[in-house]
N, C-alpha and C positions, 0 to 999 in steps of 0.2 A: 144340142151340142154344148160341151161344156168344154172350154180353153184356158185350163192353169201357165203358170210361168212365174218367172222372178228375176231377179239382181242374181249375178256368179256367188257371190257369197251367201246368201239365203237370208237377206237381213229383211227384202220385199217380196212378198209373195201376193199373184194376185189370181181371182177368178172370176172368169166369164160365161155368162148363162146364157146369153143370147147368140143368135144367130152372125157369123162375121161378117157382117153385111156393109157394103160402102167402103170399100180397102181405097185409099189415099194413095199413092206414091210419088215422091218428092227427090227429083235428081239434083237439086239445087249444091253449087259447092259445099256450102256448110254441112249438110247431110248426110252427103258422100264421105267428107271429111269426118265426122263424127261418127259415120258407120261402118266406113271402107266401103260401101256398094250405097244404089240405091234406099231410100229410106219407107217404112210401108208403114201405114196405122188406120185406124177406125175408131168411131166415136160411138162406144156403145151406150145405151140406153141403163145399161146398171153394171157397175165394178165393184164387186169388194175386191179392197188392199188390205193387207195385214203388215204394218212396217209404217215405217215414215220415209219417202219419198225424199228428196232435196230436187227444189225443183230453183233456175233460171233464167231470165228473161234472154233469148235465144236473138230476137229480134223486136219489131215493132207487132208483128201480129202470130209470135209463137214462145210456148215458153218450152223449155226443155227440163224430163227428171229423169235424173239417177240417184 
């Protein structure tokens, strides 16, 4: 399985070869607040990005990119 995606403006694009395996979901306020619902992710084992990311320290154990 392969899972493209990106940023609304097409500045980040990325691709994933592996399987989505281990889906996260995070209802914590800030989450919710920075996504409108629910927040979901996984840690996969190999990513190409094409772009540069801006990435945030979110918290003490999370960092955030857009």
């Amino acid at each position: 399985m392969t899972l493209r995606g990106g940023c609304l403006c097409g500045a980040v694009r990325y691709t994933l070869h592996d399987p989505a395996e281990g889906v996260v979901a995070c209802h914590c306020s800030q989450c919710r607040r920075w996504s409108g619902h629910v927040w979901a992710a996984i840690l996969p084992r190999s990513l190409y990005i094409r772009g540069e990311p801006k990435w945030y320290r979110a918290s003490d154990i999370a960092r955030r990119g857009f």
